[in-house]
LOZANU-10055 format. One line per field, with one value per residue: residue in one letter; chain; x, y, z of N, C-alpha, C in turn. Coordinates in Angstrom, 2 decimals. Example, Ala and Ser with C-alpha at 12.3 -4.5 7.8 and 13.67 -1.06 7.14 Angstrom:
# residues 2
res A, S
chain A, A
n_east 13.19, 12.85
n_north -5.69, -2.25
n_up 7.80, 7.08
ca_east 12.30, 13.67
ca_north -4.50, -1.06
ca_up 7.80, 7.14
c_east 13.20, 12.90
c_north -3.30, 0.03
c_up 7.80, 7.87
This chain:
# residues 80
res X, X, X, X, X, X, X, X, X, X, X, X, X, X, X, X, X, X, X, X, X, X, X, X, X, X, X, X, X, X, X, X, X, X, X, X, X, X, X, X, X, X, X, X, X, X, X, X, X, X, X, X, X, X, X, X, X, X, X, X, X, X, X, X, X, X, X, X, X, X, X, X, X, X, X, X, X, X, X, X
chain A, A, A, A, A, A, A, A, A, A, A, A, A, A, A, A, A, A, A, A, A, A, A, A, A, A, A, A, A, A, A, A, A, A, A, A, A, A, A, A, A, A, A, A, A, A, A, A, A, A, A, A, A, A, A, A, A, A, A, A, A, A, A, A, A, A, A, A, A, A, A, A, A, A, A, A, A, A, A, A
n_east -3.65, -5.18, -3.21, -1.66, -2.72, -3.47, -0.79, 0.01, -1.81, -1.37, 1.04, 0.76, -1.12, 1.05, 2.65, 1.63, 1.16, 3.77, 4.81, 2.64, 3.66, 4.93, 7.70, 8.75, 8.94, 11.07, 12.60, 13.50, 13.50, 13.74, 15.41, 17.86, 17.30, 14.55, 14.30, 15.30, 13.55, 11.33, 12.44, 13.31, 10.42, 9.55, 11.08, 9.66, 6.71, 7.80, 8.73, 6.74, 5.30, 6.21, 6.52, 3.12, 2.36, 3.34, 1.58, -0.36, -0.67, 0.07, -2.72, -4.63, -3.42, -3.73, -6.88, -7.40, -6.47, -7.29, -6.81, -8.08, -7.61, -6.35, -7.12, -5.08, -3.69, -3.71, -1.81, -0.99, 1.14, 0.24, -0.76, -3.53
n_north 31.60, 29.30, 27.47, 26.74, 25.84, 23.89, 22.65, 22.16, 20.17, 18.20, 17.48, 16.68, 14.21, 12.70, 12.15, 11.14, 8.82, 7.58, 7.70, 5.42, 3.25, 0.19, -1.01, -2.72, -5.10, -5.30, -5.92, -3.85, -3.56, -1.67, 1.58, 3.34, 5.62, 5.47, 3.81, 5.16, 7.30, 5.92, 4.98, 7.34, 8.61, 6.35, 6.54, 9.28, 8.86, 7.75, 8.97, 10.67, 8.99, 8.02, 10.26, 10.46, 8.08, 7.96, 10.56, 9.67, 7.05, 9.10, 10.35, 8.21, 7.49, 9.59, 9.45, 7.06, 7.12, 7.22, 8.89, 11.73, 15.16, 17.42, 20.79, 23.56, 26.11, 29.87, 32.03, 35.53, 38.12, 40.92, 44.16, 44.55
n_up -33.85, -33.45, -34.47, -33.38, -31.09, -32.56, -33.02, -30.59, -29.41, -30.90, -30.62, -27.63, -28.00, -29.66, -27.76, -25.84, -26.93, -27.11, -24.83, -23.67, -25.17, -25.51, -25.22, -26.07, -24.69, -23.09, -20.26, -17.80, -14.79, -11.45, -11.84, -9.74, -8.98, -9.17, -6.80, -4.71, -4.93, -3.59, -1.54, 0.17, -0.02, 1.98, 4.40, 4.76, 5.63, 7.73, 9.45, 10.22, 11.12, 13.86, 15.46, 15.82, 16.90, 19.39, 20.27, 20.05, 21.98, 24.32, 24.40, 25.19, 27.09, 29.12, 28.76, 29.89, 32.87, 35.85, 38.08, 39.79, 39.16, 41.68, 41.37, 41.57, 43.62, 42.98, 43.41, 43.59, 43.24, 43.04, 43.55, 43.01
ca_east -3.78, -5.80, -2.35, -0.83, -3.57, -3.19, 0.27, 0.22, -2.71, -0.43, 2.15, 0.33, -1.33, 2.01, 3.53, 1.08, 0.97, 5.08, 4.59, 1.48, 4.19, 5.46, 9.34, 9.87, 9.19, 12.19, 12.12, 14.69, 13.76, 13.56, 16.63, 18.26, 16.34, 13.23, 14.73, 15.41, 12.36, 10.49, 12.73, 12.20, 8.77, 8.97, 11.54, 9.01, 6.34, 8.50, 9.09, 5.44, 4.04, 6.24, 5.01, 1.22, 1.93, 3.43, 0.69, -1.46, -0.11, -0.33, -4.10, -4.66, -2.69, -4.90, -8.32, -7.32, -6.01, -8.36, -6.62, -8.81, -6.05, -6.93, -7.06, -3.84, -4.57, -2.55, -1.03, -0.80, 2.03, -0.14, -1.43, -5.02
ca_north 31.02, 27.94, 26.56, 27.10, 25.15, 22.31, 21.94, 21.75, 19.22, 17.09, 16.47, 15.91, 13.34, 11.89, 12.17, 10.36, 7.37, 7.48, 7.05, 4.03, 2.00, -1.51, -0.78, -4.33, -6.27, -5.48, -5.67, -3.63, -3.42, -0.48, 2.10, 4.07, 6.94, 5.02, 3.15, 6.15, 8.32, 5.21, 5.30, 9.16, 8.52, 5.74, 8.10, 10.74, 8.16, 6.62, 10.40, 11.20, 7.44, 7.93, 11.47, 9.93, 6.61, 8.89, 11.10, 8.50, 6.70, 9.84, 10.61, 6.86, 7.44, 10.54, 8.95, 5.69, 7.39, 7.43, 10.02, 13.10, 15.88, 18.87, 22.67, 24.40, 27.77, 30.25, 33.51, 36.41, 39.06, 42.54, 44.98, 45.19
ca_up -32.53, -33.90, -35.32, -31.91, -30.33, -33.25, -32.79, -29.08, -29.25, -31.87, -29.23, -26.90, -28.84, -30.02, -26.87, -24.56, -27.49, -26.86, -23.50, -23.41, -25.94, -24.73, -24.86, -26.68, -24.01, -22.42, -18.61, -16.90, -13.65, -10.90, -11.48, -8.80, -9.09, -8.55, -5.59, -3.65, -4.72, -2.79, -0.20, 0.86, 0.71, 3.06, 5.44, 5.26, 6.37, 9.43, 10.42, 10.57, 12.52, 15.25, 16.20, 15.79, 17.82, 20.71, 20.55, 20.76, 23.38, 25.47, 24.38, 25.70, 28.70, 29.60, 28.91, 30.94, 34.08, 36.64, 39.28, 39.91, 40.24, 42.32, 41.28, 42.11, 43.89, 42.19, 43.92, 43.14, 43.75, 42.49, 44.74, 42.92
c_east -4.27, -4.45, -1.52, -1.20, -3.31, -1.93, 0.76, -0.53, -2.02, 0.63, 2.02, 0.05, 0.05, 3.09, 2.86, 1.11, 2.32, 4.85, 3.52, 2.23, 5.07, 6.86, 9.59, 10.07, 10.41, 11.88, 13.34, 14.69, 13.60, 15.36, 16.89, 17.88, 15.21, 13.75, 14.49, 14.43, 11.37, 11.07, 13.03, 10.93, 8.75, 9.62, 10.51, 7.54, 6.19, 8.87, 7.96, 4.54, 4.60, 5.62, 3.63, 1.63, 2.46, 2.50, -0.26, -1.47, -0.73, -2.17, -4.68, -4.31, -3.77, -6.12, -8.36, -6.93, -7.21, -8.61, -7.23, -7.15, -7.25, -6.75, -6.08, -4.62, -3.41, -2.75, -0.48, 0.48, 1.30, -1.08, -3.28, -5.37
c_north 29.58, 26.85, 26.06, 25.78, 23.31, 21.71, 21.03, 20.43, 17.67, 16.62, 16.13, 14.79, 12.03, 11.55, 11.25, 8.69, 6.56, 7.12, 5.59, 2.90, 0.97, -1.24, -1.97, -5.23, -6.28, -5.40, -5.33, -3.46, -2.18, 0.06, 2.60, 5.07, 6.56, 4.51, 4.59, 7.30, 7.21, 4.95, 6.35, 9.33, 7.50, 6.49, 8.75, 9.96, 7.95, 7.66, 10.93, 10.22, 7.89, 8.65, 10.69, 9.25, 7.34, 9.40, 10.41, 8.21, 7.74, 10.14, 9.02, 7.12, 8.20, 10.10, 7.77, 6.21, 7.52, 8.29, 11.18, 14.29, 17.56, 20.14, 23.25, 25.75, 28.40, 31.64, 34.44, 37.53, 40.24, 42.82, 44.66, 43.79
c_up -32.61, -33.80, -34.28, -31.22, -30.90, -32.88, -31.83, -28.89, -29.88, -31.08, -28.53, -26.88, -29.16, -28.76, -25.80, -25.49, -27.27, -25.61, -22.82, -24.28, -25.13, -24.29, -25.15, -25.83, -23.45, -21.14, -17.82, -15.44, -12.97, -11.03, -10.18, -7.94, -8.37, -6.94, -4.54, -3.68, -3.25, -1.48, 0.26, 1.13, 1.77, 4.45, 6.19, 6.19, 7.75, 9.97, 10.58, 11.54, 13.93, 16.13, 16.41, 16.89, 18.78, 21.24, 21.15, 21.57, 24.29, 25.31, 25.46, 27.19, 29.36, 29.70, 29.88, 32.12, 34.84, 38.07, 38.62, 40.37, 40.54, 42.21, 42.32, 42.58, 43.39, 43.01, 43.80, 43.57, 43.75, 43.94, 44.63, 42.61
């Protein structure tokens, strides 16, 4: 189980130093992929403000109004 543990620890190891390396100074830029992961997140964003700023709005609306409204009487049909 030890050897298990070593091995796993060894790639890890070699795998995060693979990943922190320069890439030669090359600079390619954002692919495609990236492009459109960042634009779904901004989507998902601009589909969650509007709800809010609506809401808002109406919370706003409600606290600024200054008509008193008057208790409906409500009527019953039942015998009892």
């Amino acid at each position: 189980m030890k050897t298990v543990y070593a091995i796993v620890l060894s790639l890890v190891i070699i795998g995060t130093q693979a990943l922190a390396s320069g890439g030669a100074g090359e600079a390619e830029g954002l692919g495609l992929l990236v492009i459109g992961f960042i634009a779904f997140g901004v989507l998902i964003v601009m589909f969650q403000f509007v709800p809010g700023i609506l809401l808002f709005f109406g919370m706003l609306k409600g606290l600024l109004s200054s008509a008193e409204k008057k208790p409906t009487k409500i009527y019953s049909n039942s015998k009892y």
